[in-house]
KEKE-3310 file (N, C-alpha, C; in steps of 0.2 Angstrom, whole numbers, plus 5000, padded with zeros to 4 digits):
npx = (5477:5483:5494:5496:5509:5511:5518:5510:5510:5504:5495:5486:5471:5461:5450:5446:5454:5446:5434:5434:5443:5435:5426:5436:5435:5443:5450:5452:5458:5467:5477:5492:5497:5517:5533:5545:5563:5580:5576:5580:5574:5576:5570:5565:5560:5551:5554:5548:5554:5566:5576:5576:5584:5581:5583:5569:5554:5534:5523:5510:5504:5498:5490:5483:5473:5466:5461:5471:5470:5464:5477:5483:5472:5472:5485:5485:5474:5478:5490:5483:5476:5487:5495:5508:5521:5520:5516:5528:5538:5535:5538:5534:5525:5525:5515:5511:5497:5490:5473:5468:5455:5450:5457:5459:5468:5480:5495:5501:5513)
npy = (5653:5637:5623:5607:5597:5580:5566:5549:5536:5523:5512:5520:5524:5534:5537:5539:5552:5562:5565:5576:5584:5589:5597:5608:5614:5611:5611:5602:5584:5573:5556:5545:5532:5526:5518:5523:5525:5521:5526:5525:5516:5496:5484:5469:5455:5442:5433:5422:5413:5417:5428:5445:5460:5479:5496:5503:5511:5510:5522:5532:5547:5564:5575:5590:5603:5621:5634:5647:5653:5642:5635:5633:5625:5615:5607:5606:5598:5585:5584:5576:5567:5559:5556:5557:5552:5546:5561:5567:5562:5565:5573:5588:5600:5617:5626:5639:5644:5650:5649:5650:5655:5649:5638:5647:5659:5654:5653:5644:5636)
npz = (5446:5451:5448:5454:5459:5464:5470:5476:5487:5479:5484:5492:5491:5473:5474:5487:5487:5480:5483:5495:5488:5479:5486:5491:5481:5469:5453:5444:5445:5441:5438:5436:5435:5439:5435:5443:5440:5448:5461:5479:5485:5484:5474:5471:5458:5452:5438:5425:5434:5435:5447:5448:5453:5457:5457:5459:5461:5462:5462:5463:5453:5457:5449:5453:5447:5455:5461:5466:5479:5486:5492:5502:5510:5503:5507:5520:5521:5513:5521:5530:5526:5519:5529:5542:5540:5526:5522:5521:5515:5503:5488:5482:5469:5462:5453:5442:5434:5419:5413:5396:5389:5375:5360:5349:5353:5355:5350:5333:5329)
capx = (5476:5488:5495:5501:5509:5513:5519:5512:5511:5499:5490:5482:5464:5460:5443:5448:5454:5440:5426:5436:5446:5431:5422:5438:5435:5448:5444:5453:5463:5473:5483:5495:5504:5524:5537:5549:5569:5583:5573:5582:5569:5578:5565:5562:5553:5555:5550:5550:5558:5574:5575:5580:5584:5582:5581:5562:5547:5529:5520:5502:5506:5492:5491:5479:5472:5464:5460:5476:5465:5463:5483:5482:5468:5474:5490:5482:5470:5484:5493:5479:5474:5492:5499:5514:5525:5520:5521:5535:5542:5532:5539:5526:5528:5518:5515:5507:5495:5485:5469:5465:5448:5451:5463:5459:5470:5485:5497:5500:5519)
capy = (5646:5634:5616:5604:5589:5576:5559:5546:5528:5518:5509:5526:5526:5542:5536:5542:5557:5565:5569:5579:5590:5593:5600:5614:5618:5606:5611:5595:5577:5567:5552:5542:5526:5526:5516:5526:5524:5527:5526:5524:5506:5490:5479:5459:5453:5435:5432:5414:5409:5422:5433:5449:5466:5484:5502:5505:5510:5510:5528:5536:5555:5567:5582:5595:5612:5623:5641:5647:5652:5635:5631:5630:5620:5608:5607:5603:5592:5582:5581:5572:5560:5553:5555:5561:5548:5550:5568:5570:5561:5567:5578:5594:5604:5619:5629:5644:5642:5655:5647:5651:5655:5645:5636:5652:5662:5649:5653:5639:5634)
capz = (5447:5449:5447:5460:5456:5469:5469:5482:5486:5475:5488:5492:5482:5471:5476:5493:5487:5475:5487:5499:5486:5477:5491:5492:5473:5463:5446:5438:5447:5436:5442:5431:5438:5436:5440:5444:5441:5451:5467:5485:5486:5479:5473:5469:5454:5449:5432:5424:5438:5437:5450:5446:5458:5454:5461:5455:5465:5459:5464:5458:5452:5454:5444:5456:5445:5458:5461:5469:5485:5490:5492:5510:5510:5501:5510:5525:5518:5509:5526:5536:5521:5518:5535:5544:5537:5519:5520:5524:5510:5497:5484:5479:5463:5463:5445:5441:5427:5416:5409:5390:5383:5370:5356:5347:5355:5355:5341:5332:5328)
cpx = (5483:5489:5498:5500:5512:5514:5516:5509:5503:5493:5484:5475:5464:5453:5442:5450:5448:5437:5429:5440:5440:5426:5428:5437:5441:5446:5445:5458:5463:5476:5486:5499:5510:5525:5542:5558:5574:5582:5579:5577:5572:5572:5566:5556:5555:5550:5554:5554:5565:5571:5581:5577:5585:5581:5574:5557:5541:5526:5514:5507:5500:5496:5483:5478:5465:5465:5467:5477:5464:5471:5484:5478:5471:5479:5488:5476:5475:5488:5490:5476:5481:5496:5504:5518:5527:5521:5526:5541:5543:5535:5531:5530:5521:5520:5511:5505:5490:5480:5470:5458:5448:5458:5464:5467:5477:5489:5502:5510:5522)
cpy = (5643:5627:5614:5596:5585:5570:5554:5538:5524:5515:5515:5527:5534:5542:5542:5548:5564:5565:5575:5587:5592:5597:5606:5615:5617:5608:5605:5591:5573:5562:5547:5537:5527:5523:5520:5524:5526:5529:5525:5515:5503:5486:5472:5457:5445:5437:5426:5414:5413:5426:5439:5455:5473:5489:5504:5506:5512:5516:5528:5545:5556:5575:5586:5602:5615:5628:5641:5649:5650:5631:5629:5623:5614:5604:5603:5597:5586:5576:5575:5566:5555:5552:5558:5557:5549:5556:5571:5569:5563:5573:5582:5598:5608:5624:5633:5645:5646:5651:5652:5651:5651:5644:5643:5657:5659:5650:5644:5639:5630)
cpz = (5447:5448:5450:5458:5462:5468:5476:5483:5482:5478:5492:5484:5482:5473:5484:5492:5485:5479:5492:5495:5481:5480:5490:5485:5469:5457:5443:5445:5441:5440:5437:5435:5433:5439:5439:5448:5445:5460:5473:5487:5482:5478:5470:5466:5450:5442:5424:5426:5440:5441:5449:5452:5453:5456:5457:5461:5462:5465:5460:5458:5451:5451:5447:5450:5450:5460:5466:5479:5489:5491:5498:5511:5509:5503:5515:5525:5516:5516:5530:5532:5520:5523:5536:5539:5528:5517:5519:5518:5503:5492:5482:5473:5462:5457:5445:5436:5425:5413:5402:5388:5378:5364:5351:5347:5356:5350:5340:5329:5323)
residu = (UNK:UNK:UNK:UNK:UNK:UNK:UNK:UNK:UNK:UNK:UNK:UNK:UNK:UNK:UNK:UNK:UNK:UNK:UNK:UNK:UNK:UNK:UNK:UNK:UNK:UNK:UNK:UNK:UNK:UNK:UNK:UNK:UNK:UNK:UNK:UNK:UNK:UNK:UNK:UNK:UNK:UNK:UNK:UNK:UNK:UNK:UNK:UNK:UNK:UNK:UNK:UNK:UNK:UNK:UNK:UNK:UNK:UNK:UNK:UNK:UNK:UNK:UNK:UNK:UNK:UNK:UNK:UNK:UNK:UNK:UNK:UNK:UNK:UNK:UNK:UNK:UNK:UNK:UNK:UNK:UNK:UNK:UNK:UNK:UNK:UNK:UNK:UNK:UNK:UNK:UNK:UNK:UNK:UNK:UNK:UNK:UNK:UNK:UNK:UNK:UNK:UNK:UNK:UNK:UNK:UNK:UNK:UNK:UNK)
# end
């Protein structure tokens, strides 16, 4: 199994995503809004009336867990739902992850 984390633009529904990747056998999606510091995007936010600037961009982060089988798949799926453009930009982070039978087996700290 593994875990595939990726960041990508907001206005991208997960709604849009979930039917698609649970046909290739996704076993879990997560998505977490960030703004994200440090960015290469300046931004503009007035706020009571002050305008203020800042390097920040607002992303969705999915968190993929999916048999490791389906990495292709998903890759190419990925490409044709967010585009050339978006892909291209997109950071991937891919992790290789043992399940647990249970908390059992977890030693505890």
């Amino acid at each position: 199994m593994i875990k595939v984390e990726l960041f990508i633009s907001p206005s991208l529904s997960i709604e849009k995503l979930s039917e698609p990747l649970s046909q290739i056998g996704v076993i879990s999606l997560s998505s977490i809004d960030m703004k994200i510091f440090g960015s290469e995007t300046k931004s503009q936010t007035s706020y009571r009336g002050v305008q203020r600037s800042g390097k920040h961009s607002n992303r969705t982060k999915l968190e993929i867990i999916l048999p490791s089988l389906n990495q292709t798949i998903l890759f190419k799926m990925l490409k044709e739902i967010l585009g050339p453009e978006e892909s291209l930009v997109t950071p991937v982070f891919i992790t290789p992850i043992k399940p647990v039978d249970s908390l059992q087996h977890v030693a505890m700290a």
